[in-house]
C-alpha positions in Angstrom: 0.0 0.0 0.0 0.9 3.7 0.0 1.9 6.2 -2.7 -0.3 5.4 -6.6 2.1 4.0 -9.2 2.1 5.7 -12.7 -0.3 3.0 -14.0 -2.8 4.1 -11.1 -2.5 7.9 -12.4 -2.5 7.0 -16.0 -6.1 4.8 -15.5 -7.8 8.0 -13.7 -6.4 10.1 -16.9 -8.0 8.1 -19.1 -11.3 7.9 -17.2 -11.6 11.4 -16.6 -10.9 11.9 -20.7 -13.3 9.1 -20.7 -16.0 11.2 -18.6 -15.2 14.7 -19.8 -14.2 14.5 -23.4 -11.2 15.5 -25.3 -12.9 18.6 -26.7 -14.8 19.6 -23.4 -11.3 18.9 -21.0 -9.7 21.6 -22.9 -12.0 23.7 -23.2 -12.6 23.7 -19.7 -9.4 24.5 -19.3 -9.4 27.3 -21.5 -12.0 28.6 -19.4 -9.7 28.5 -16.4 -7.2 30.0 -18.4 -9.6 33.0 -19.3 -10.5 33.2 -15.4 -6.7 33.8 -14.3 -5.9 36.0 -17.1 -9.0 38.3 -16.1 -8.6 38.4 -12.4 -4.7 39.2 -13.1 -6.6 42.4 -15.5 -8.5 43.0 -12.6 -5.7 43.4 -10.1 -3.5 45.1 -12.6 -6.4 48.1 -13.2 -7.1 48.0 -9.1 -3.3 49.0 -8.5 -3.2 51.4 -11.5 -6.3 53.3 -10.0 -4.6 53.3 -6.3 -1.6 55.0 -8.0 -3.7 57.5 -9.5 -5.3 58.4 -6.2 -1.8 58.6 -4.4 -0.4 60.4 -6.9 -3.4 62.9 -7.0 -3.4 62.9 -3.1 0.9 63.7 -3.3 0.1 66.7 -6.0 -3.2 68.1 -3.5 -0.5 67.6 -0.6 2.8 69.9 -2.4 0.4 72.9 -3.3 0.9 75.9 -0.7 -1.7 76.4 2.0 -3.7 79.1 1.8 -2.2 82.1 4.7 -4.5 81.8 7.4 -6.3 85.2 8.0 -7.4 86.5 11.5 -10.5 87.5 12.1 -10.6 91.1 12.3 -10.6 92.9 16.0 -13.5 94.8 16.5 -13.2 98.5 17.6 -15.9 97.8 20.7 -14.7 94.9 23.0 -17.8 92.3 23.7 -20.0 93.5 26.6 -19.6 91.7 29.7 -22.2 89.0 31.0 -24.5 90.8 33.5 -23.9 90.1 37.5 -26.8 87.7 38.6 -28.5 89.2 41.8 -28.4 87.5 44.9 -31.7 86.7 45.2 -31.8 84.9 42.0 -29.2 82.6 42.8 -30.3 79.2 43.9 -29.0 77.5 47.2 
């Protein structure tokens, strides 16, 4: 007992081409094929956007800010809160 000997391997190949086909084994594998090659696009246009994005983040963050301004000082300082008299304060 143990490992499969090449005869072993070489009767499930030929009962899987038996079961599938010659024609519809490869072209399942074509498929698969198609699969990878599309979810490799897909990964390849995902880290092209993210390096658009950084980029544009990178040119937003070397512009100059803007000077902050102060708000201007008015000529009249604000009025002070009224005292509260003593009989309206509560115990």
């Amino acid at each position: 007992m143990g490992g499969f000997s090449l005869w072993h391997w070489l009767i499930v190949g030929l009962v899987i081409l038996l079961l599938f086909g010659k024609g519809r084994f490869s072209d399942m594998m074509g498929d698969v094929a198609k699969g990878l090659k599309s979810f490799k696009k897909g990964m390849t246009e995902d880290e092209e956007v993210e390096q658009r994005r950084l980029a544009a983040e990178r040119t937003v963050d070397a512009r100059p800010a803007a000077p902050a301004t102060e708000p201007e000082a008015s000529a009249a300082p604000a009025p002070a809160p009224a005292p509260v008299p003593e009989t309206d304060r509560q115990a």
